[in-house]
N, C-alpha and C positions, 0 to 999 in steps of 0.2 A: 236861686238854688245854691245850696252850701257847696264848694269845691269838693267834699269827702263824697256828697254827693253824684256831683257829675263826675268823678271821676269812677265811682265804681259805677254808673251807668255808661260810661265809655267803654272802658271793661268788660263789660257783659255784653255790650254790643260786637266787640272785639270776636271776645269769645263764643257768639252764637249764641248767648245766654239771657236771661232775663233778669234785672236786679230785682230784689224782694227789698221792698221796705221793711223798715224795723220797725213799723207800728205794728205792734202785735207779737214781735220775738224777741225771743229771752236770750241769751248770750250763748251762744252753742249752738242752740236749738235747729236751724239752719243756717245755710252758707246765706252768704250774701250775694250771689248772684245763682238763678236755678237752670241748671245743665244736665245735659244727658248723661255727662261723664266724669264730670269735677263739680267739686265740691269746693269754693272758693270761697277764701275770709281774704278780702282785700284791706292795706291797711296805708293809709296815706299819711305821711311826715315832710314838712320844709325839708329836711336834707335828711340823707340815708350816710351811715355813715361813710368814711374817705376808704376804708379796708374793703370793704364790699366794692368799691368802685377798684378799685386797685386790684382785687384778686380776678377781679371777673376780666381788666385789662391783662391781666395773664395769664388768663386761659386764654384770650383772646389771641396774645402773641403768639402762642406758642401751638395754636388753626392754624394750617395752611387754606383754610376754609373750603375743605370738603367734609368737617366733622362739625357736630355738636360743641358750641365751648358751654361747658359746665364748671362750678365752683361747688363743692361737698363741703360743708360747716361740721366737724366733727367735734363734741364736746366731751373733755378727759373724762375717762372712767364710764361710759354709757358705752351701750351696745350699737355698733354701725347701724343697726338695723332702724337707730334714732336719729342717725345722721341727716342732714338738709341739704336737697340739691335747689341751686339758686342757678334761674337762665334770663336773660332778657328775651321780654315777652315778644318783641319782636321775633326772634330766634324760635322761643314756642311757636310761636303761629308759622315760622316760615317751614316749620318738619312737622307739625301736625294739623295746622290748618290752615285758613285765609292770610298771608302777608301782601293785602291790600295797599297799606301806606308805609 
């Protein structure tokens, strides 16, 4: 099995969810893992960039860790309402579902 593979199969197992193969779907057409409640395009790369790792360590500092640490990706000139909230999925899972491992 391809890593792109087992990893959104971990994923979905993560998240309660089931991963759909892409034999048969068109780019959009569905997510890639099927949930009750999300709608998930997972996207696997060797490295993410060092900014994303760095902002997320500062929200993290600045937790006493009784809150949510979120990072908001805001791009000039678009409406907030297109802004991107970025969490570690551990963190997802520990305020909305199973944090198992």
């Amino acid at each position: 099995m391809t890593t792109w593979k087992a990893v959104e199969r971990e994923i979905a197992r993560r998240l309660g969810g089931r991963r759909i193969p892409i034999t048969g779907r068109q780019r959009g057409d569905v997510p890639d893992v099927e949930h009750d409640w999300l709608a998930v395009e997972i996207k696997h790369r060797k490295a993410l960039p060092d900014y994303w790792h760095d902002a997320y360590a500062q929200a993290q500092a600045a937790n006493d860790g009784s809150r949510l640490s979120v990072v908001i990706w805001h791009e000039k000139g678009r409406p907030h309402r297109d802004d991107y909230i970025m969490m570690r999925l551990g963190d997802f899972e520990k305020y909305f579902g199973d944090d198992s491992d």
